[in-house]
C-alpha positions in Angstrom: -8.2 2.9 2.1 -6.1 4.7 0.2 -3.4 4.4 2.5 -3.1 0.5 1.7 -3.2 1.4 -1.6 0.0 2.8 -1.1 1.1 0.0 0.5 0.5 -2.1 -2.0 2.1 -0.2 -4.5 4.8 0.3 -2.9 5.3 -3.5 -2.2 5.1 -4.3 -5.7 7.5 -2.0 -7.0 9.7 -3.5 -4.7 9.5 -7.3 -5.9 9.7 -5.3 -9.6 13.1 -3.9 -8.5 14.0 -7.3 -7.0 13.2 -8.7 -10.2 15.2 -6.7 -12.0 18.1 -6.6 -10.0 18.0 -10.3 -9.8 17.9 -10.7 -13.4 20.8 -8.2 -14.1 23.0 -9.9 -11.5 22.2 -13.6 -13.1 22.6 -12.2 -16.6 26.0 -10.6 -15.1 27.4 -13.9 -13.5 26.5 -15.8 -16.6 28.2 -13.3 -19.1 29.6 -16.2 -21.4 27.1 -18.6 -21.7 24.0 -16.3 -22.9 23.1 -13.5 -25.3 21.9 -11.1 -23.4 21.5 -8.0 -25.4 17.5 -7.7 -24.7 17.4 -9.3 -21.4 20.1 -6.4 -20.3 18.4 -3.8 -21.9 14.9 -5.2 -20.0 16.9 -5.6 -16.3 18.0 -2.4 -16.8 14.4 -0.9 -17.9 12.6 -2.7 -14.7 15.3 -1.2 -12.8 14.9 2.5 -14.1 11.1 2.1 -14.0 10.7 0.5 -10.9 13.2 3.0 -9.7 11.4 6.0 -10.5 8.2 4.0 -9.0 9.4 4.2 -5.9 10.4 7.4 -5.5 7.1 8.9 -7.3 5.2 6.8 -5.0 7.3 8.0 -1.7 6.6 11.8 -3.1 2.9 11.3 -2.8 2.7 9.7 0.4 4.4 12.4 1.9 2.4 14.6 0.1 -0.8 13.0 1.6 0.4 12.8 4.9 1.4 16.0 5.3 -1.7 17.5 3.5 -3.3 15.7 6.8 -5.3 13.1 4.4 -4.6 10.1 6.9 -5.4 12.4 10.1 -8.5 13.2 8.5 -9.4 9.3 7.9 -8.2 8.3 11.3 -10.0 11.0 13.0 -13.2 9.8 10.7 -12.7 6.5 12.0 -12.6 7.1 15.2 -15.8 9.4 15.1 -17.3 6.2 13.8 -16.2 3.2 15.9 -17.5 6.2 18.7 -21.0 6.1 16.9 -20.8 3.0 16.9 -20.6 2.1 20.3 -23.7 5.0 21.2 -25.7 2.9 18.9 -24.6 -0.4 20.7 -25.2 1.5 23.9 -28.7 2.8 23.0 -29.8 -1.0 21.3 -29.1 -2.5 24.5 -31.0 0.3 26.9 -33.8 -0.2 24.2 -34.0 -3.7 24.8 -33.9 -3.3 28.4 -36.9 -1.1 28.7 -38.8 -3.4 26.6 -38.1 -6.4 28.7 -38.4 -8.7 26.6 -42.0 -7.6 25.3 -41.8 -7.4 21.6 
């Protein structure tokens, strides 16, 4: 789970750093016909921000997966899709021996 959590965080810092960019670019391109004093300073905060996002958020990912946190929950997962299939296993021979009789 908390390796989509990641994700997830990661994606939206990305459409925040989009954002900004895209609002420092327009606010560049239109230089003349806006004031753009707090808009500027708030592309260039999302930027910084988002920036700093990113990279905090990379830092701990590789800090996870090197700690082996996501060999840990794969291995976990696959213990339990294995437990999983000896309980599907042992249902079935269960309801073979009682043929039917309930």
């Amino acid at each position: 789970m908390m390796f989509f959590s990641f994700g997830i965080a990661y994606s939206l810092e990305l459409i925040a750093l989009v954002f900004g960019v895209g609002l420092f670019i327009f606010l560049k391109t239109h230089q003349n016909k806006l004031r753009k004093g707090l808009l500027l300073f708030v592309a260039w905060l999302v930027i910084v921000i988002s920036s700093l996002s990113i990279i905090c958020t990379t830092v701990h990912t590789i800090k996870f997966w090197s700690g082996g946190y996501y060999k840990s929950m794969m291995m976990m997962h696959k213990h339990m899709m294995e437990k999983g299939k000896d309980m599907m296993e042992k249902s079935k021979d269960m309801m073979k021996s009682d043929n039917g009789n309930y």
